[in-house]
C-alpha positions, -999 to +999 in steps of 0.1 A: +000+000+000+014+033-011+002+071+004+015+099-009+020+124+012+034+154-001+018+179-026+031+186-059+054+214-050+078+202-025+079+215+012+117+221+009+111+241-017+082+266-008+097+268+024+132+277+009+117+299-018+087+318-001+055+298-022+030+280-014+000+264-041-032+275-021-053+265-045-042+239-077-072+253-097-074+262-128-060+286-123-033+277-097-036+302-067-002+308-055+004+322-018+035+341-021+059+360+010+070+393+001+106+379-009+097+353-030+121+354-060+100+356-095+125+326-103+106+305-080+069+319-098+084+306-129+092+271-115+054+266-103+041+277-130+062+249-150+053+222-127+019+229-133+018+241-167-011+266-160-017+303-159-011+314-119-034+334-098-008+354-071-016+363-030+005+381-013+009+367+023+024+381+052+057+360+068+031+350+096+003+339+074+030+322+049+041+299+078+006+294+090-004+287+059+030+262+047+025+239+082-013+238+070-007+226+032+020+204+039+009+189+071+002+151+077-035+150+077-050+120+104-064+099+069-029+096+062-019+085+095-041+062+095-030+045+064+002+050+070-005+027+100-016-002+080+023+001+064+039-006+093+055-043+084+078-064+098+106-060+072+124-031+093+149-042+116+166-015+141+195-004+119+172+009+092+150+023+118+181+046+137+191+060+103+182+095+096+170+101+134+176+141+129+161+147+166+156+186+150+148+180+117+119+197+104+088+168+104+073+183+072+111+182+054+107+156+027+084+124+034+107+092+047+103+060+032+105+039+066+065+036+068+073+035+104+093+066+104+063+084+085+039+071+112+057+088+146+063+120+125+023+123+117+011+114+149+031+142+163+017+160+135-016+158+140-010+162+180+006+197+176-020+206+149-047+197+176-030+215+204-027+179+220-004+179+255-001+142+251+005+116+230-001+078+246+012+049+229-006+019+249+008-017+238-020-047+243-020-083+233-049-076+207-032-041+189-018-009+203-038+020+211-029+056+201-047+083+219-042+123+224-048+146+253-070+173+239-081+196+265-079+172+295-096+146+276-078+115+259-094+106+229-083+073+203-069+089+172-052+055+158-054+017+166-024-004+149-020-043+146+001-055+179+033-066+158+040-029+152+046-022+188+084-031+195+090-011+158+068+021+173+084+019+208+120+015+196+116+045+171+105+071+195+133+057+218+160+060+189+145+100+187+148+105+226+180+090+228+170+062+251+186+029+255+162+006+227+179-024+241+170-018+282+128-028+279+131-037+317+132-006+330+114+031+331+136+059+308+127+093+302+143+113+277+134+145+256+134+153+218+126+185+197+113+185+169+094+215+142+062+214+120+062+240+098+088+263+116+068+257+150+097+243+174+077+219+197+098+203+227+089+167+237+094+150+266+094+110+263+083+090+291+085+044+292+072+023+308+070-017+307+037-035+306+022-066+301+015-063+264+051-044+256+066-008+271+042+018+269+053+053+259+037+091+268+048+119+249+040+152+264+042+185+240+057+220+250+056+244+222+084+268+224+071+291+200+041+299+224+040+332+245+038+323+284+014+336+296+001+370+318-013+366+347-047+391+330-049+358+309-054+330+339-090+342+336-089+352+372-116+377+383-099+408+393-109+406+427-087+374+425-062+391+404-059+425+422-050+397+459-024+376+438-011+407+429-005+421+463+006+388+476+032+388+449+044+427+452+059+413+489+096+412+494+091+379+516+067+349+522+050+322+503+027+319+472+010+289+466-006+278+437-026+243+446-047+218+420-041+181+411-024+174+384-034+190+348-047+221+361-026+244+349-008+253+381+030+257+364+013+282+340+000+300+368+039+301+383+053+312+352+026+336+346+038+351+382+074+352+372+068+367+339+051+397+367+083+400+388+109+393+362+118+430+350+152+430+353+154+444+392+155+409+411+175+375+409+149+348+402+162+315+406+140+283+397+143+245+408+115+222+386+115+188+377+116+191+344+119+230+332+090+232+312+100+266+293+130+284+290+128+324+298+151+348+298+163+366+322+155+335+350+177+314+363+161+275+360+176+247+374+164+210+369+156+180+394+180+154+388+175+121+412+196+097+397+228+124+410+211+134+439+198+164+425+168+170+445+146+197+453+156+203+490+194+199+473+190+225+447+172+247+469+196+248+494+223+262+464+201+283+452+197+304+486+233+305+482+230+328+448+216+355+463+181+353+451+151+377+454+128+349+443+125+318+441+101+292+425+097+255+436+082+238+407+066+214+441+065+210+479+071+173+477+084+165+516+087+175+547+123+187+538+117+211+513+085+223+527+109+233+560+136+249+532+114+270+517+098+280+555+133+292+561+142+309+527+108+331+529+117+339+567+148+351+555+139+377+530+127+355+501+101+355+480+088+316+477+061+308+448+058+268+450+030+245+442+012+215+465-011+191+455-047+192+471-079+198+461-085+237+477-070+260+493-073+253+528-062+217+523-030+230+511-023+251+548-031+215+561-007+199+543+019+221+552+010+215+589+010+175+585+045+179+568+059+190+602+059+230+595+056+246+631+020+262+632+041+297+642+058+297+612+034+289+585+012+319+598+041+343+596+052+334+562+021+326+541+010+354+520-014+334+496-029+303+484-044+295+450-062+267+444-078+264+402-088+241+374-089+236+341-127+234+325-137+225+286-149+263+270-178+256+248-172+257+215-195+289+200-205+280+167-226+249+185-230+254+220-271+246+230-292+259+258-300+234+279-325+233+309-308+220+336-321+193+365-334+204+395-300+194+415-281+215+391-303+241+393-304+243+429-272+249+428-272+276+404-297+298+424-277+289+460-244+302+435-265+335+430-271+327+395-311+320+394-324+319+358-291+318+341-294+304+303-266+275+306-253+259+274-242+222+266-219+209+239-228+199+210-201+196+184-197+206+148-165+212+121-150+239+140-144+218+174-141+185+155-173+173+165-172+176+205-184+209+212-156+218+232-125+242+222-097+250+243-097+252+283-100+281+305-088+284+346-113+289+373-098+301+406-099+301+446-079+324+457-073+329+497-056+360+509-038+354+547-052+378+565-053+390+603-079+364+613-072+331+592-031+339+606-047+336+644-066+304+632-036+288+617-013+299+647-036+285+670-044+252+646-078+256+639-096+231+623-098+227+583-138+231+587-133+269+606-111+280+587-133+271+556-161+288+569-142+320+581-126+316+545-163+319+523-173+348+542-147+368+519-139+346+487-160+323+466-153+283+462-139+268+429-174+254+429-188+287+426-164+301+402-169+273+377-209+277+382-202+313+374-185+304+342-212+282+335-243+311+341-222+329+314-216+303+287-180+300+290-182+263+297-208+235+303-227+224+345-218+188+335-180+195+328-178+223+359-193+189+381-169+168+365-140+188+373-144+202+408-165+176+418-181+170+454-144+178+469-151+212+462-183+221+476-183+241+507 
C-alpha cells in the first residue's frame, strides 16, 4: 500500500523559496511572501503548466499557511498505520534520526518513520499535550490529550509495537535495548517552523513498554497573569501577595490544572530585570530569559531540597519550587521566605485550605506557617464551549439548585454539541477557574492557633467564593458546560 503524502510542489522548496500552491485550480492560486524570487513563480508555473493566480501573504500567514498545506493529515496516518511491516529491523529504523529536523522536510520512506512524525503531527495541529502509545496483546492503542480529555486517534496491529516503541526511543536518545526498565528522555522536533519540545516517558507493561509523549511548544507566548482568567478581585490579591519582598505563594490543584502556567505567569510579573529569580523544577518546562532555572535530577542526587539549598546561596530575590514534595523542602522553603525570600511553589490538594493543612502534616511549626504565608491558590482547568454549536440546555433540579444557592437563578446554561469547527465535540480550548485565599489577620490567628480545616473554611467563604462557585459562574455565562464544571471540581469542592 502506497500514500503519498506530499503535494506537488515540495515542502523544501516553498519553504526555501517563499510559495506556497493555495489553491491547484485552474487557475493555480499561489500564496506568495514578500521575498519570493520571481524565479521560484516561474518554476510553479512549470510544474503545473497553468496560468497562476498570485496572493501576497504576510511572513506570519505564509508559515501558517505552509505547516497547513504540507501537514500530515489523520487519513494519512491512519494509512500509514496499516504500512507498518515487519521488514524493518533497528538499523534501518536509527538512520536519519535528525532529533531537530523539520517533520514536514521531505516524506521518509520507513512507513514506520512516516507514522511517529504524523502522529506528532496531527497532535501539535490539535494543540494535544499528550501523546499515549498503549501496547495490548490484541493491537496498540494511540490516543491524544485534547483539552484534558484522551481521545483514540489511531489503533495499529500488535506486531508494530516493539518497531513504534523502539523508534520514539531511537529519537529521545534512550537505550532501545534496556525494555526492563522506566527511561525518560526528551526530543525536539518542528512542524512548519513551530519548534515543539517533547518529553518522552516508558514504561514496561504486560503487552510491551508503553510510551507518553507530552508536547511544550516553544514558539508559544507564556502567559500574563490578565490571561489566567482570574476575576480581578482574584487578580488584584495575587497581585498584592506577589508585590511582597518575603513569604510564600502557593498555587494548589491536582495534576493537569494548569498550576506551572500559573507560576510562570507570576514570574513573567516579577521578572523585569530588578530581582534575581532562581527556579528549581522537575523538568523545566520553558526556558525564559532573564531566569535562572535549574532542573531536578534524582539519579545524582539532585533534588529539590538539594537545589534549593544552592540556590539560597546565589543570592536570590525569588525563588520558584516547581513542588512541595516533603517535609524537607517544605521546612527549606519556610526558612528561605523567613529570611527575605520571595517563595512561589506548588502543593497538591484539592483547595486552598487543604493545602495550609498539608503544610501543617508535613511537620511545618504552626508559628511559622502563619508568619510566612501570604497566599494560596487553588484552580482548574474546564472544557470552554465551542460557539459555533454550544445549546441551551435546561438544567435538573440538582443543578439548578445549585445555580440559584451560587447567585445565578435563571441563568441560560449551554451544553456541547459539536460541529466542524471543534471536531465534532463541542468543546475548544480550556480556561482556569480560581480560589484564591488572601492570609489575612484572622485566618493567621486560626492557623497559629491550629484551627480546624472546617473553621477555617467557613471563616474563609465569608470573603472569597469556592472553585465550585467560580466554575458555576463560568457556567451562568456560557464559557463552559454544568456537566463538565461537576466533573471537574467535583463533590471535593463544595463548601
Amino acid at each position: 500500500m502506497s500514500v503519498s503524502l506530499a503535494p506537488a510542489l515540495s515542502y523544501a522548496f516553498a519553504r526555501d523559496h517563499g510559495v506556497v500552491v493555495l489553491d491547484p485550480g485552474p487557475p493555480v492560486r499561489v500564496g506568495m511572501r514578500p521575498d519570493a524570487s520571481a524565479t521560484a513563480l516561474l518554476e510553479v508555473r512549470r510544474l503545473f503548466g497553468a496560468g497562476l493566480e498570485l496572493v501576497t501573504l504576510e511572513p506570519q500567514a505564509f508559515e501558517a499557511e505552509i505547516a497547513r498545506s504540507y501537514a500530515i493529515s489523520a487519513q494519512a496516518t491512519r494509512s500509514l498505520a496499516d504500512d507498518v511491516g515487519t521488514a524493518e529491523d533497528l538499523d534501518s529504523l536509527a538512520s536519519g534520526a535528525a532529533t531537530t529536523a523539520d517533520l514536514l522536510d521531505g516524506q521518509d520512506d520507513a512507513p514506520v518513520i512516516r507514522l511517529i512524525n504524523g502522529l506528532i503531527g496531527e497532535a501539535i495541529r490539535h494543540n494535544a499535550s499528550d501523546i499515549h502509545i498503549d501496547p495490548y496483546e490484541s493491537h496498540v492503542g494511540v490516543r491524544l490529550r485534547v483539552d484534558g480529555e484522551l481521545r483514540e486517534v489511531l489503533r495499529i496491529g500488535a506486531r508494530a509495537a516493539p518497531r513504534l516503541v523502539s523508534r520514539v526511543k531511537v529519537m529521545a536518545r534512550l537505550d532501545i535495548a534496556e525494555r526492563r526498565l522506566p527511561q525518560d528522555g526528551r526530543l525536539s522536533v518542528t512542524l512548519g517552523g513551530r519548534t515543539v519540545d517533547v518529553r518522552v516517558a516508558t514504561l514496561p507493561a504486560r503487552g510491551g513498554e508503553r510510551v507518553v509523549m507530552r508536547l511544550l511548544d516553544r514558539s508559544e507566548n507564556l502567559q500574563r497573569l490578565e490571561q489566567l482568567g482570574l476575576a480581578p478581585a482574584q487578580l488584584g490579591g495575587l497581585r498584592r501577595a506577589l508585590g511582597h519582598q518575603h513569604g510564600i505563594v502557593l498555587v494548589t490543584g491536582p495534576t493537569g490544572s494548569g498550576k506551572t502556567t500559573t507560576l510562570y505567569a507570576a514570574l513573567g510579573q516579577l521578572n523585569d530585570g530588578t530581582r534575581s529569580i532562581l527556579t528549581i523544577e522537575d523538568p523545566v518546562e520553558y526556558g525564559v530569559d532573564g531566569i535562572s532555572q535549574t532542573q531536578v535530577n534524582a539519579r545524582i542526587g539532585m533534588t529539590f531540597a538539594t537545589g534549593l539549598r544552592a540556590i539560597l546561596r546565589h543570592d536570590p530575590n525569588v525563588i520558584m519550587i516547581g513542588e512541595i514534595r516533603d517535609a524537607e523542602t517544605a521546612r527549606i522553603a519556610v526558612q528561605a521566605s523567613l529570611t527575605g525570600h520571595l517563595v512561589l511553589s506548588s502543593v497538591h490538594t484539592n483547595d486552598a485550605v487543604g493545602a495550609i493543612t498539608r503544610l501543617r502534616d508535613m511537620g511545618i511549626e504552626p508559628y511559622l506557617l502563619a508568619s510566612t504565608l501570604r497566599c494560596v491558590l487553588a484552580q482548574r482547568l474546564v472544557r470552554r464551549l465551542c460557539p459555533h454549536c454550544r445549546q441551551p440546555t435546561e438544567p435538573g433540579p440538582a443543578q439548578r439548585a445549585l445555580l440559584d444557592a451560587a447567585g445565578h437563578a435563571g441563568a441560560t446554561v449551554y451544553e456541547p454539541a459539536g460541529c466542524a469547527s471543534c471536531g465534532g465535540t463541542g468543546y475548544t480550548g480550556r480556561v482556569g477557574i480560581h480560589e484564591l485565599v488572601e492570609i489575612d489577620a484572622d485566618l493567621r490567628r486560626m492557623i497559629h492557633d491550629q484551627a480546624p480545616e472546617d473553621l477555617m473554611t467557613a471563616h474563609i467563604r465569608r470573603g472569597s467564593q469556592a472553585i465550585l462557585d467560580a466554575g458555576l459562574t463560568a457556567a451562568a455565562h456560557g464559557v463552559t458546560s454544568l456537566s463538565d464544571v461537576l466533573r471537574t471540581c467535583g463533590p471535593d469542592a463544595v463548601h
